[in-house]
ZAMARGU-4260 file (C-alpha; in steps of 0.2 Angstrom, whole numbers, plus 5000, padded with zeros to 4 digits):
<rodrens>
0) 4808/5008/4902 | 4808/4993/4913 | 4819/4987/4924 | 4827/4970/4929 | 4820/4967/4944
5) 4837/4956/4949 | 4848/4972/4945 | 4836/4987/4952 | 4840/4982/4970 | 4860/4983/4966
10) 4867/5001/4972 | 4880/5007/4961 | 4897/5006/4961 | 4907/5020/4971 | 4900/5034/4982
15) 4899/5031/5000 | 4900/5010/4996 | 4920/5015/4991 | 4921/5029/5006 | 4927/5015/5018
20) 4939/5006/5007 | 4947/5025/5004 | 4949/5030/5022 | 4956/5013/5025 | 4969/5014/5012
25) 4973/5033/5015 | 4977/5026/5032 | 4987/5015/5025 | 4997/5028/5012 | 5000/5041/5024
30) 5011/5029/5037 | 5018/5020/5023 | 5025/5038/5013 | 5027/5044/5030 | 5039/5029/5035
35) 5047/5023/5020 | 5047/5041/5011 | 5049/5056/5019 | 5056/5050/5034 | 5070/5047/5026
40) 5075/5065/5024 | 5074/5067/5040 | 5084/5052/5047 | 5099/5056/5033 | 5110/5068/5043
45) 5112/5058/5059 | 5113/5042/5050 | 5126/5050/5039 | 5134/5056/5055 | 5136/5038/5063
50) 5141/5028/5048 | 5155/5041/5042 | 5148/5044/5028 | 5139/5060/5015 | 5121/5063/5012
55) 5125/5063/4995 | 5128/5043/4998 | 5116/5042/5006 | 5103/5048/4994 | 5112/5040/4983
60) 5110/5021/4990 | 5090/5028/4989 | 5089/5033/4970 | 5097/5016/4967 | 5083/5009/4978
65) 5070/5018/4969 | 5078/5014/4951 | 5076/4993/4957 | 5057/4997/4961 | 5055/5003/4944
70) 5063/4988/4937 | 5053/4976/4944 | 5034/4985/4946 | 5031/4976/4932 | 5031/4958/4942
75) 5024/4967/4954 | 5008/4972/4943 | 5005/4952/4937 | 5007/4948/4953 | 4992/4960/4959
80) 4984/4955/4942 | 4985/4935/4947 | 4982/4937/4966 | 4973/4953/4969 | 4980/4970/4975
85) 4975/4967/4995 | 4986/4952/4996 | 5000/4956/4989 | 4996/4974/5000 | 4995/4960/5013
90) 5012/4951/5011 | 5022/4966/5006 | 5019/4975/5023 | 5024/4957/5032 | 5042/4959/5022
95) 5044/4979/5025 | 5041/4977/5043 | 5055/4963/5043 | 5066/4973/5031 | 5062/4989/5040
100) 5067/4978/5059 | 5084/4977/5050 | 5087/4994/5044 | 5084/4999/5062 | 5097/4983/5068
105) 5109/4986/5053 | 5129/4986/5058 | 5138/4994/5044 | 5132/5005/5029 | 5132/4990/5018
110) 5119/4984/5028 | 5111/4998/5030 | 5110/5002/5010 | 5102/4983/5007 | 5088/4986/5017
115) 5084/5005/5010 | 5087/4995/4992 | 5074/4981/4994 | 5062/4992/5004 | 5062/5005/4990
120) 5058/4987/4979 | 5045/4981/4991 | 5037/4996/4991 | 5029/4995/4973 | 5017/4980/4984
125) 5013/4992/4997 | 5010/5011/4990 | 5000/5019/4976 | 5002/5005/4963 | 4994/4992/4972
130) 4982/5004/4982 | 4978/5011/4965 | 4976/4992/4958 | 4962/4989/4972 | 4952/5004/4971
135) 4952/4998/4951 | 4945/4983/4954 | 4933/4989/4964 | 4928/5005/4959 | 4927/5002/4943
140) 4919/5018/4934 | 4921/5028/4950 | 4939/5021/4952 | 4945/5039/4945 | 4936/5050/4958
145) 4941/5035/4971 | 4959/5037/4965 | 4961/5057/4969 | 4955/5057/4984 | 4966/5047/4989
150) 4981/5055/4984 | 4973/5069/4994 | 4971/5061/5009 | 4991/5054/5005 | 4996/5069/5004
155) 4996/5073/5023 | 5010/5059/5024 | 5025/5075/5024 | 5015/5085/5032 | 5014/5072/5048
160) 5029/5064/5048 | 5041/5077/5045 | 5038/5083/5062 | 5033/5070/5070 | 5048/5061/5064
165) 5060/5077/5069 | 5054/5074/5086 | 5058/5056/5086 | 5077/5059/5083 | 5080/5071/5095
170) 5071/5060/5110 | 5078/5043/5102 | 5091/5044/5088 | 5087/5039/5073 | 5087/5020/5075
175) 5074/5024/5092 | 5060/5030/5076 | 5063/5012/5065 | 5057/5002/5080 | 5040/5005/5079
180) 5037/5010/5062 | 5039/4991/5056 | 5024/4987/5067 | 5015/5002/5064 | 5017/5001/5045
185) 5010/4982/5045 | 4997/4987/5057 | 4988/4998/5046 | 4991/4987/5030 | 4983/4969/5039
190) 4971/4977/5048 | 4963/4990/5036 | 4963/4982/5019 | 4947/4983/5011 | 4941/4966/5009
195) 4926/4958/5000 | 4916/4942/5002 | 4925/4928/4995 | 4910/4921/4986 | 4907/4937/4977
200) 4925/4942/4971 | 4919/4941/4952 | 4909/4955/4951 | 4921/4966/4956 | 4933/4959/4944
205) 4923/4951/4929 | 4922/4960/4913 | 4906/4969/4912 | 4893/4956/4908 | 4901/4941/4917
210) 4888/4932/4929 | 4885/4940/4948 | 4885/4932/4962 | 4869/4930/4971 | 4871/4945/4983
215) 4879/4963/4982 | 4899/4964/4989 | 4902/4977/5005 | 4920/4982/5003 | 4925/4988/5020
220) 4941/4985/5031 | 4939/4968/5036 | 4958/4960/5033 | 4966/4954/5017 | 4961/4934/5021
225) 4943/4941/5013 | 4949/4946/4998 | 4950/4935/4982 | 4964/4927/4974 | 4961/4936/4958
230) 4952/4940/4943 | 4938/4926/4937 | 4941/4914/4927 | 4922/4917/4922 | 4926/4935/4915
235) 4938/4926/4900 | 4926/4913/4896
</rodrens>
């Protein structure tokens, strides 16, 4: 059996090539459940406590928040699908550090229940659908194994920030934690997204088949301005 000399040279897809893009947006999951999850559990009593208010409200305001997500993942998902997963990762994180700013600065419980609505709604660009959506693009047949580990590697989130969270309401209250979560949280989004050379998005996104480009993609944490708009228009031709 021979072999096409211009293919033989290509290593295949996943292994230790998808290690980096996986550690990057574990990073990335485990601050953003931690944040915009399970710190919220944490924070309820003594929010509840200076607004006047019940937990049960509280969770409430969340449920609504997380029902909205729902609602709209599906513009979310063309969006990913039109611009590629990494940027709209990219752009979401911009908007949840903002949104989180104000939930930290927020008055009155109205305003406190708009920003935990549209963070729960922002959240679909930021967590396991669009870091699902990349690893997809670029895992391909090793997506699956790519995938669960890292939902393991997320799954440290509670057991982090639960503590650490704990700690940082009895030293700062629980608007002291929400100062520097925003920047932490878009930190880890901006700065580890796995990116790929622009001139060689198509590979990754093509149907199998499509025309490579001339030399092999190195997904790696390089910064969301690397990754392509989207899927080729070459892979529908």
């Amino acid at each position: 059996m021979s072999l096409d000399p211009r293919t033989a040279s290509v290593p295949p897809r996943g292994g230790p090539r998808l290690l980096p893009v996986v550690l990057a947006l574990g990073a990335t999951q485990v601050i953003g459940y931690g944040t915009l999850y399970y710190a919220y559990a944490i924070l309820a009593p003594a929010i509840a406590g200076e607004f006047g208010t019940s937990l049960t409200s509280l969770y409430a305001i969340f449920s609504v928040g997380l029902l909205a997500g729902g609602l709209v993942a599906p513009q979310f998902g063309a969006w990913m699908d039109r611009y590629g997963a990494p940027r709209i990762m990219a752009a979401g994180s911009l908007v949840m550090a903002i949104l989180v700013g104000g939930l930290a600065a927020a008055p009155t419980l109205w305003t406190f229940g708009a920003c935990v609505i549209a963070i729960e709604v922002v959240g679909i660009a930021v967590l396991y659908d669009a870091a699902f959506a990349t690893l997809a693009a670029l895992g391909r047949a090793e997506a699956r194994r790519a995938i669960t580990h890292l939902t393991l590697i997320a799954g440290f989130a509670s057991t982090i920030f639960w503590p650490l969270t704990g700690w940082l309401v009895e030293v700062l209250g629980w608007r002291g934690p929400m100062r520097p979560l925003p920047r932490c949280t878009c930190w880890s989004r901006c700065r580890c997204m796995p990116g790929s050379r622009r001139g060689h998005a198509e590979s990754h996104l093509a149907a199998p088949g499509a025309r490579r480009g001339r030399n092999s993609a190195h997904p790696w944490p390089m910064g969301w301005r690397a990754w392509p708009s989207g899927p080729s228009r070459s892979a529908s031709r």
